[in-house]
N, C-alpha and C positions, 0 to 999 in steps of 0.2 A: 316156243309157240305161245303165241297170246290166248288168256283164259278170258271166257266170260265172266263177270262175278255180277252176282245180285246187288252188290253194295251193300254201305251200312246205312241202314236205315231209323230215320227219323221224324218228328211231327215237320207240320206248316207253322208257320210264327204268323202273327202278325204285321210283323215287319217285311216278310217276306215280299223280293221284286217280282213276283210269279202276280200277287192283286195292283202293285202299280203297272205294270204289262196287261192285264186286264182291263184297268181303267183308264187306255190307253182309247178304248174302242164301248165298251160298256159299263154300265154302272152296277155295283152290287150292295146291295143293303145288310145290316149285319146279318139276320140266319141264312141269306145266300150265301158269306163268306164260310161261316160257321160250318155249315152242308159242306162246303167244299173241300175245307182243311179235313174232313172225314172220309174224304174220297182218294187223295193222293197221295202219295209218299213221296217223304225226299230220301238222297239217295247220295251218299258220298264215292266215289273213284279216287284213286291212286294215277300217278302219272301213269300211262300205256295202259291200263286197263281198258277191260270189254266190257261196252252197254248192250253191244248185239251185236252175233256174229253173221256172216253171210250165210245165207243158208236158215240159218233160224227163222220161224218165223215171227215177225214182227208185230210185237203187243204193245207197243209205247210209242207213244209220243213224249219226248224232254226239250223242259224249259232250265234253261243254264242258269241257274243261280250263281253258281260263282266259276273261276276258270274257264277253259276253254275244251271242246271235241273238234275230231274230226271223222266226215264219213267216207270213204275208200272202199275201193271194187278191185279187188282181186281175180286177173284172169288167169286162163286155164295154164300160161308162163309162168304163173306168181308173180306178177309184174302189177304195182301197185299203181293207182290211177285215185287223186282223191277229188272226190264229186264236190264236196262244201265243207265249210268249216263253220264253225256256231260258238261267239264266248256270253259273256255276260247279257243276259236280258235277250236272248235267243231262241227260239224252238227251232227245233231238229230232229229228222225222225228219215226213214225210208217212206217213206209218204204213200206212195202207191202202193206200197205191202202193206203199210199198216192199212190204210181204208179196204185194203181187199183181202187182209188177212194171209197173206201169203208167204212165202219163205224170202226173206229181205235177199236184196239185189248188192248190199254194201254192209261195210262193218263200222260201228259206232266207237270212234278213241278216247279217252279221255287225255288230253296233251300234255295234260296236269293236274296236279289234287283239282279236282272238281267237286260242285255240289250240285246236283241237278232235283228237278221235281220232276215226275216220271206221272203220264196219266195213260192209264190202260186205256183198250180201247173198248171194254167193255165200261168205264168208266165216262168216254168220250159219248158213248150212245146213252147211257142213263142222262149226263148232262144236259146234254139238247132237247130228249124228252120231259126231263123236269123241270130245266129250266132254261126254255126256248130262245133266251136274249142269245145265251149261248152261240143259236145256230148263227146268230149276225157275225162274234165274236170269231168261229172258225173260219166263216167265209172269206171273212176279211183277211185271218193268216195263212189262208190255203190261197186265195189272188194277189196275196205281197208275193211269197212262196214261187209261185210259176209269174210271175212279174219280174223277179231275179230271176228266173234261169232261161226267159227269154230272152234278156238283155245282155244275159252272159254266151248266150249262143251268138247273136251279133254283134257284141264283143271278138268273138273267136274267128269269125267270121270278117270283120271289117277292117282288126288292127293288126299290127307285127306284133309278134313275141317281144319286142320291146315295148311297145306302145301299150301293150296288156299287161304287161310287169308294173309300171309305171303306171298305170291307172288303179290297178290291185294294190298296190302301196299308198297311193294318193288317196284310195275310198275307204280300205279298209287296216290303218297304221298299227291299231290294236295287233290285229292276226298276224300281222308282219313281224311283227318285234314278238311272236310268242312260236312260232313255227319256225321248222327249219325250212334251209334252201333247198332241199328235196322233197319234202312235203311242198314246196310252192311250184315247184318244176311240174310235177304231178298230180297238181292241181290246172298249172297252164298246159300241160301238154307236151311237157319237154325234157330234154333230160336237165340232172343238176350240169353236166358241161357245159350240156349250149345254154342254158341261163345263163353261166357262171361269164360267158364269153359276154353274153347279152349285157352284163351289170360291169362290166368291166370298158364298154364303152362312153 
């Protein structure tokens, strides 16, 4: 059975891809950067390690620094279903636990040594109130965020299980060559045979 761990933790660098992610959508001057490396932590995992387990609940939001996660819902079969996956220069979180504080719907993996920056969410409300560019900043990765999973639901919706393999490879090459074929099955909705039959055509 898979543990939670706190990780090992350490500072923000300045090099860190967490301010060019940022500066992607906002600009920050040096003591807003300053502020900021005082407020997060980074945070290293192990391959198959836990950021959060189901049931927990949900105080982080994470930016992937390095490696890759994934998040998975475990039902009452123990039968694994994985929602998204997040590698380099990504946020990922249970989104609707974390903004409402509630016990997470899904479990966070690490796929492999990763290094993530982790921002509470008592951290995420001091931000915005101190310093309100912020609120632009999250708006923007909370309508990318449900932008994807709109697209992915008519995705599911409009093409075959091949058509959707073959797009999910085509958009996303990284996640493909870093997961397996049952993590992708269970991510599209199928088992690893009938992909296996699907890729095999």
């Amino acid at each position: 059975m898979k543990k939670v761990r706190t990780g090992t933790e350490s500072g923000l660098t300045n090099d860190s891809k967490l301010f060019a992610n940022i500066r992607k959508h906002i600009d920050l001057d040096g003591s807003e950067k300053i502020y900021l490396e005082g407020l997060v932590a980074v945070k290293t995992y192990q391959k198959n390690e836990l950021l959060l387990d189901q049931g927990q609940v949900c105080k982080n939001l994470f930016f992937v620094e390095e490696g890759s996660l994934r998040a998975y819902h475990l039902n009452r079969e123990g039968k694994e279903a994985t929602i998204m996956f997040a590698i380099e220069d990504w946020w990922i979180s249970d989104m609707y636990c974390f903004a409402n504080q509630k016990p997470a719907m899904v479990s966070l993996e690490a796929l492999e040594a990763s290094k993530v920056v982790a921002l509470s969410f008592d951290v995420f409300g001091l931000l915005v109130q101190r310093l309100p560019k912020f609120e632009r900043f999250f708006r923007i990765l909370f309508q990318n965020a449900y932008a994807r999973e709109q697209l992915r639901i008519l995705d599911a919706i409009s093409f075959t299980t091949e058509q959707r393999y073959h797009r999910f490879v085509s958009k996303y090459p990284h996640i493909a060559k870093k997961v397996t074929q049952k993590q992708i099955a269970s991510y599209l909705g199928v088992t690893p045979e009938f992909l296996s039959s699907v890729k095999k055509k």
